[in-house]
C-alpha positions in Angstrom: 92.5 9.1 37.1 95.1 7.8 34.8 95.0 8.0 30.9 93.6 4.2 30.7 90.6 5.0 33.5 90.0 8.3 31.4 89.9 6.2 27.8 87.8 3.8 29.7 85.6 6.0 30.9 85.1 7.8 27.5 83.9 4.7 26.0 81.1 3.6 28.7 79.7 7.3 28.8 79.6 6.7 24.6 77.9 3.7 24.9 75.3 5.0 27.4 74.7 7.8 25.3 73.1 5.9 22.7 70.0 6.1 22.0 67.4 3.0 23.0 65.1 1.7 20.1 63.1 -0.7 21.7 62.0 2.2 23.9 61.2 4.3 21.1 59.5 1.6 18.6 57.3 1.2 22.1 56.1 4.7 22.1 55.4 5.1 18.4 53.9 1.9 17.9 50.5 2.1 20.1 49.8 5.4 17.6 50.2 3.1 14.7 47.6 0.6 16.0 45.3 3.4 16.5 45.1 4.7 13.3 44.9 1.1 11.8 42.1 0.3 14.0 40.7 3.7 12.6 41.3 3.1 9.1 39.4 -0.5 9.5 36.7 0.9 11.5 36.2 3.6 8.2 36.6 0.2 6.1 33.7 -2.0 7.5 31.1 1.4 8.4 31.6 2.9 4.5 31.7 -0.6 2.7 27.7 -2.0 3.6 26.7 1.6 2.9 28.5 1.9 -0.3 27.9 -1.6 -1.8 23.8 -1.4 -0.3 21.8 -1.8 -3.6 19.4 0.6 -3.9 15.7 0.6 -2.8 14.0 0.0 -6.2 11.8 2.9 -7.2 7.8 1.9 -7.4 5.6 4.7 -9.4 1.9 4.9 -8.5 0.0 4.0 -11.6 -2.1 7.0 -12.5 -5.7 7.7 -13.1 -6.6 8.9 -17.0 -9.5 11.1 -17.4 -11.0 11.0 -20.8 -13.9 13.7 -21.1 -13.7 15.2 -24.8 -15.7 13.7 -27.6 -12.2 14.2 -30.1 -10.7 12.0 -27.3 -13.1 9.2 -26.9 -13.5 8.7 -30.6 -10.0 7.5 -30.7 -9.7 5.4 -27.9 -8.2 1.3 -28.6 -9.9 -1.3 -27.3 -9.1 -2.6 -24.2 -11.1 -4.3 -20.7 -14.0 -2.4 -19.5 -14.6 -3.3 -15.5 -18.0 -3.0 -15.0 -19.6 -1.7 -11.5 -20.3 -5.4 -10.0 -15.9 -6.3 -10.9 -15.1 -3.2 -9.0 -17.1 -4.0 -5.8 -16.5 -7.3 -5.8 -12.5 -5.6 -5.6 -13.4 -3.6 -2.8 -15.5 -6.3 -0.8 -12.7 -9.1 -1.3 -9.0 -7.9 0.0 -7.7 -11.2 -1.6 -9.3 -10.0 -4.5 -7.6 -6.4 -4.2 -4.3 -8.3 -3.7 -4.0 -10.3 -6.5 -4.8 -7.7 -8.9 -1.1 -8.3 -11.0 -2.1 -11.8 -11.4 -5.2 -10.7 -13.4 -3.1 -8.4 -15.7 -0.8 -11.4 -16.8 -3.8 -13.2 -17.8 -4.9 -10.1 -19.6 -1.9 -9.4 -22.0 -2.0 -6.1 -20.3 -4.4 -4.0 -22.2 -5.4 -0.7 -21.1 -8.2 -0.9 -18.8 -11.2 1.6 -18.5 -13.5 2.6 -15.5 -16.6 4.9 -16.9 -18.0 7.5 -15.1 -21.7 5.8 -14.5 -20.0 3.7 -12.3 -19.1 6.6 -10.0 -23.4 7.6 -10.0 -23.8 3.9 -8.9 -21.5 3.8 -5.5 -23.2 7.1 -4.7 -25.6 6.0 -1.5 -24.1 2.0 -1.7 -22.5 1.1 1.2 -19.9 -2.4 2.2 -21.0 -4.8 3.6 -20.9 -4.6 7.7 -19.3 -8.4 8.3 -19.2 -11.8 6.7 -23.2 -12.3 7.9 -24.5 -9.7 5.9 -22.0 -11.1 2.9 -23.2 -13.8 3.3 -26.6 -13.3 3.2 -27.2 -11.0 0.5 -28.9 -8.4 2.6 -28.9 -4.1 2.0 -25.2 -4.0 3.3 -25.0 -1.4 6.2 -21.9 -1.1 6.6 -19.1 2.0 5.9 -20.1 4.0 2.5 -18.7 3.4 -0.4 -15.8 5.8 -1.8 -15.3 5.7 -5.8 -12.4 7.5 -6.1 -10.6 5.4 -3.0 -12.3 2.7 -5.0 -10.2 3.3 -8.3 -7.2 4.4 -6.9 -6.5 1.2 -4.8 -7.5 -0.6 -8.1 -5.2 0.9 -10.2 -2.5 0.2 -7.6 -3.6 -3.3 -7.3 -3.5 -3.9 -10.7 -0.5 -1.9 -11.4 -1.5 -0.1 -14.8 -2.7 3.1 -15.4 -6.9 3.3 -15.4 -8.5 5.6 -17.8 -11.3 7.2 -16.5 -14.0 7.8 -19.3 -16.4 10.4 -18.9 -19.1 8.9 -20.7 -21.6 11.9 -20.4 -19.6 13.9 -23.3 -19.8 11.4 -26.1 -22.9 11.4 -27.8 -22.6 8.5 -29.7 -22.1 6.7 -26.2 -25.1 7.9 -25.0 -27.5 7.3 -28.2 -26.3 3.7 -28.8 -27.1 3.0 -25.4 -30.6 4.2 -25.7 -30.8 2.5 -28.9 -29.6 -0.9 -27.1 -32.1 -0.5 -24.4 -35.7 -1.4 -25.7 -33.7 -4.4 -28.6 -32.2 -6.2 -25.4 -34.4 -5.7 -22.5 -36.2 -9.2 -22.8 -32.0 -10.3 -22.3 -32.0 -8.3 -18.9 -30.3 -4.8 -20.3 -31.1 -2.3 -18.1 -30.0 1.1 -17.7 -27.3 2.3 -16.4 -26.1 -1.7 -18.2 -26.5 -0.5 -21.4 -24.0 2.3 -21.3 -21.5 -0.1 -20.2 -22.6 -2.2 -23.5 -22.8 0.6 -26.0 -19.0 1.8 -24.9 -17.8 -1.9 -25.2 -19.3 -1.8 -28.7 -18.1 1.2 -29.9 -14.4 0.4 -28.6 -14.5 -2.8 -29.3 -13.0 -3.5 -25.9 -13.6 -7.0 -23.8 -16.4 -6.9 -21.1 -15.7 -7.8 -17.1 -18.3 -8.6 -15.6 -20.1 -11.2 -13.0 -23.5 -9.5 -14.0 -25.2 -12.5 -15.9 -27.6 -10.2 -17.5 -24.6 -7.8 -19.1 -23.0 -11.7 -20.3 -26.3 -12.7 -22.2 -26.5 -9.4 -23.7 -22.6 -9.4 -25.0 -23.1 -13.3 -26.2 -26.0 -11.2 -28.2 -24.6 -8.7 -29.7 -21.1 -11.1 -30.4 -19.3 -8.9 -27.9 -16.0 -10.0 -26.4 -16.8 -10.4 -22.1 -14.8 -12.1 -19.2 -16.9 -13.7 -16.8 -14.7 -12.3 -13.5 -16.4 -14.7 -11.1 -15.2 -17.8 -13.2 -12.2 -15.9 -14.0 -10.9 -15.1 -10.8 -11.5 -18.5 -9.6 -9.0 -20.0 -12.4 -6.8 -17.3 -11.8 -6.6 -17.2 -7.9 -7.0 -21.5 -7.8 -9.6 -20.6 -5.3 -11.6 -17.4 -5.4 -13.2 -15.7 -1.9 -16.2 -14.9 -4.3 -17.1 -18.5 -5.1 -16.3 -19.3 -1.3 -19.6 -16.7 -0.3 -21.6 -18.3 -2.7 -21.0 -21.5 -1.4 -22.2 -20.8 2.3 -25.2 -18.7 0.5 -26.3 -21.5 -1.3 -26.3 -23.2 2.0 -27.9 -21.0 4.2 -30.2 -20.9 1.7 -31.4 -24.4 2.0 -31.6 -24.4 5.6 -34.0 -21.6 5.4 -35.7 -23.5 2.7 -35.9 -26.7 5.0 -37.1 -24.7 7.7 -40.3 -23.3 5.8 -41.1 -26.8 4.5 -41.2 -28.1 8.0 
């Protein structure tokens, strides 16, 4: 080989010796989309999670006993539910559902739940179907449970219930007997006039559907909430006037039938 093929040779082995980018961009670059594809993966899994809002926090209203005399002589007044408001709760689940719609309307005052209502559910039971509703028979359906009762009320309504143990106070318990024999010939009746003598003393506003425990309020100038006529305005249709209405109708069938 002469001195021009050697030089010539030199150059083409210098050339060749060279390393070749494209080939090595090609094996670096499939990494790089790896760890991009990665990275976006991380990106759309963490972002939902991260930006999620979250779940809002409900608390159970609770259940307020009241059972000392020192206690009861300083309650405020407030809305009494009498037994017949908190069956007619239980009996209607429309009724049960629209419980925050009755607290609007109420200006939210602290409601109360006294403990003669507990003696009354003892032995009651629900009614077995719409029939027996309907008809106003001895319901013989499930037994009734006060303290399932109140808790589902308080929840429905969405306020704490103050539970009054009415047995402790004696000033309760001798202006209800003093009530008794002035407003019998209005339809008081015991246990009635328990319910009346706490709504006087408190000066708290009377639910009821009982038309006796109305007459006797109008009577005495007592504050009172008529929760039949109520929950109809506040419910634009309530299931309690709907059962009256077929009552009132079965009722004149059976009428018709013992004229014929």
């Amino acid at each position: 080989m002469n001195p021009l093929q050697k030089l010539k040779q030199f150059f083409i082995n210098l050339i060749s010796s060279k390393p070749n980018k494209t080939t090595s961009l090609n094996k670096v670059l499939p990494n790089t989309q790896i760890k991009q594809v990665e990275h976006s993966h991380q990106q759309t899994t963490l972002t939902p999670f991260l930006e999620k809002n979250p779940e809002p926090v409900t608390e159970i209203p609770t259940i307020i006993k009241i059972s000392s005399r020192a206690e009861m002589n300083q309650l405020p007044s407030g809305h009494l539910l009498d037994t017949c408001t908190q069956i007619n709760f239980e009996d209607y689940t429309e009724i049960m559902k629209s419980g925050h719609k009755f607290v609007d309307k109420l200006q939210n005052k602290r409601f109360y739940i006294l403990s003669k209502s507990k003696e009354e559910f003892a032995g009651k039971k629900c009614p077995k179907n719409r029939p027996e509703q309907v008809r106003d028979v001895r319901y013989t359906g499930k037994p009734r449970n006060f303290d399932n009762n109140l808790s589902k009320i308080a929840k429905s309504l969405g306020v704490e219930i103050y539970y009054v143990e009415i047995e402790n106070s004696p000033e309760i318990q001798n202006l209800a007997v003093k009530m008794l024999p002035k407003l019998s010939n209005f339809g008081l009746h015991e246990p009635d006039n328990f319910f009346l003598s706490f709504a006087a003393l408190t000066k708290s506003s009377m639910i009821t559907s009982d038309q006796d425990l109305i007459r006797c309020c109008k009577q005495n100038q007592l504050p009172f909430v008529d929760f039949h006529d109520f929950a109809e305005k506040v419910m634009q249709g309530s299931p309690i006037t709907v059962v009256l209405r077929e009552r009132r109708k079965l009722r004149k069938k059976q009428q018709s039938r013992w004229n014929q």
